[in-house]
C-alpha positions in Angstrom: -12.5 15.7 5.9 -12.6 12.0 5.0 -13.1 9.4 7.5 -9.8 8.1 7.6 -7.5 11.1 7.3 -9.6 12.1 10.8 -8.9 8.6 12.4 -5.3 9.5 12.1 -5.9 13.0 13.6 -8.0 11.5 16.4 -5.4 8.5 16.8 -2.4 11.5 17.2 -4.4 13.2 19.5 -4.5 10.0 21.5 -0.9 9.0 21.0 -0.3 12.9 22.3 -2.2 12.1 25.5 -0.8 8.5 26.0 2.8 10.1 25.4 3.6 7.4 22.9 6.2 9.1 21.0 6.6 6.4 18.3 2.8 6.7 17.3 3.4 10.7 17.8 6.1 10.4 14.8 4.7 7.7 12.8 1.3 9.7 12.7 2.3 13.3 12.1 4.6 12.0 9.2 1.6 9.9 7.8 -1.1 13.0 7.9 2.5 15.1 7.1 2.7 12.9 4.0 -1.2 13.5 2.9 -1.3 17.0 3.6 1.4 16.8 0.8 -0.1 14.9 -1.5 -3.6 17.0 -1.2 -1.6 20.7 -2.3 0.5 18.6 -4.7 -0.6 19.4 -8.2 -2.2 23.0 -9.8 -4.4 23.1 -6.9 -5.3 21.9 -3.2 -7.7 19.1 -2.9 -9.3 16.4 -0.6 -8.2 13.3 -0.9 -10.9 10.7 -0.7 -9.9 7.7 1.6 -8.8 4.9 -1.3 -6.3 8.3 -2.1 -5.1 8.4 1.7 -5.1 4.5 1.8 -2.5 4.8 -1.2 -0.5 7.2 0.1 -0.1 5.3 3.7 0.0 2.3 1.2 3.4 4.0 -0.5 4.6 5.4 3.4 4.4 1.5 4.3 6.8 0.5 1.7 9.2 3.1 2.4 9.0 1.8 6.1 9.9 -1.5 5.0 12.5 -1.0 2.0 14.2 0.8 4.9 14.4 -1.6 7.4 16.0 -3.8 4.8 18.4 -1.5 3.8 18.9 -1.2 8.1 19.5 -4.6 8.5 21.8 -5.2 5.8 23.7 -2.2 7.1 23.9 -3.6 10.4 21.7 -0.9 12.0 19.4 -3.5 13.5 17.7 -0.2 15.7 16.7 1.5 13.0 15.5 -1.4 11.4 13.3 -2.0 14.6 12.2 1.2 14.6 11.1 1.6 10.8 9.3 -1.7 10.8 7.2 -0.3 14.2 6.2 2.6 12.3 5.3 0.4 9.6 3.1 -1.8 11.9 1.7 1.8 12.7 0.2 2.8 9.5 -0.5 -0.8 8.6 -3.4 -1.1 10.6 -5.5 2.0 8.4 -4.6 -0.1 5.8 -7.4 -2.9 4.7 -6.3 -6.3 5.1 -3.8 -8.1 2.2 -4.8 -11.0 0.6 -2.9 -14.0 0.9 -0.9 -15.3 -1.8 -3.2 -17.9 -2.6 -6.3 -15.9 -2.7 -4.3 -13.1 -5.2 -3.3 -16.6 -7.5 -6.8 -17.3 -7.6 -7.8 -13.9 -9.1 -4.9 -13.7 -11.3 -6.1 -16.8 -12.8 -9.7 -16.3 -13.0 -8.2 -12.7 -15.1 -5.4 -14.3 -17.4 -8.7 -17.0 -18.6 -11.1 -14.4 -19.1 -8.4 -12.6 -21.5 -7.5 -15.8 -22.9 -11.3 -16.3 -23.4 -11.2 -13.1 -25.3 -8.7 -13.9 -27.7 -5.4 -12.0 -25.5 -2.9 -14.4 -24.7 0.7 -14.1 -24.0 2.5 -11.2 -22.8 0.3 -9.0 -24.9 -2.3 -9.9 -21.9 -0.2 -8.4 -19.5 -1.9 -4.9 -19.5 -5.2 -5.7 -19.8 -4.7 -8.5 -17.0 -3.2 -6.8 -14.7 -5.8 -3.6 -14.8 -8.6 -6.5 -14.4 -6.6 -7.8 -11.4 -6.3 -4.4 -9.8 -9.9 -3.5 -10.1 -11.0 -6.9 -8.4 -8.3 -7.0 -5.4 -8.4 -2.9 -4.6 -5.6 -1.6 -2.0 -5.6 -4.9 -1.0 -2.3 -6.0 -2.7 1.1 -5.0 -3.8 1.1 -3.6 -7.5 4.3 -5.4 -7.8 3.4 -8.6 -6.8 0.2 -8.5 -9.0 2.6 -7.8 -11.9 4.9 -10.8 -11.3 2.3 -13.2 -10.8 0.5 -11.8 -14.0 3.7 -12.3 -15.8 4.4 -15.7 -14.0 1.1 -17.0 -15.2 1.1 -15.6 -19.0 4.8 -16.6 -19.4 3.4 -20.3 -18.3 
């Protein structure tokens, strides 16, 4: 079992014993939600942690895109409870970089193609594989893509 997936059994076993019924949710859907993902496909597997880091990664966003859809609704509740189980699972997560710091790497990756010969939106790909080997888990596929596309486009 990896490391991580048995932090979150270990931290449900807590959250069981502390009666915290909002961890008690927000973890059983999490390892609910990886258990999934492991017997999706031809056959079972393990999922390393960078594969259960992605999949609390995706439950995060669905946390979030929720509580935005909450608040516009008016359901300011739900929307406090969704982001609560967000700030959950956001702490097996590994830290974000800032904006900034993610700029800086984008950069560095759109000169290195450019000193290659790819420039322009033909880049793109190429650039924004080289950005998500350097940065990891540790930003938002979507937000590499724009500021990939921000900085070829420039």
């Amino acid at each position: 079992m990896t490391s991580l997936k048995l932090q979150l059994k270990n931290d449900l076993t807590a959250a069981m014993k502390a009666s915290n019924d909002i961890a008690k949710s927000t973890l059983r859907m999490a390892l609910s939600a990886i258990t999934n993902a492991e017997v999706a496909g031809d056959e079972a597997v393990e999922l390393t942690d960078d594969q259960v880091i992605k999949v609390l990664q995706s439950e995060v966003k669905k946390r979030q895109e929720s509580a935005e859809v909450y608040e516009q609704a008016g359901r300011t509740e739900a929307a406090i409870k969704e982001r609560a189980e967000a700030e959950i699972l956001s702490v097996y997560l590994p830290a974000a970089l800032s904006d900034d710091e993610l700029a800086g790497v984008v950069q560095d990756e759109v000169a290195r193609a450019a000193a290659q010969g790819a420039e322009g939106m033909k880049a793109m790909g190429a650039v924004v594989k080289a950005v998500r080997e350097r940065v990891g888990s540790g930003a938002d596929g979507s937000k590499i893509a724009d500021l990939v596309k921000a900085a070829l486009s420039a």
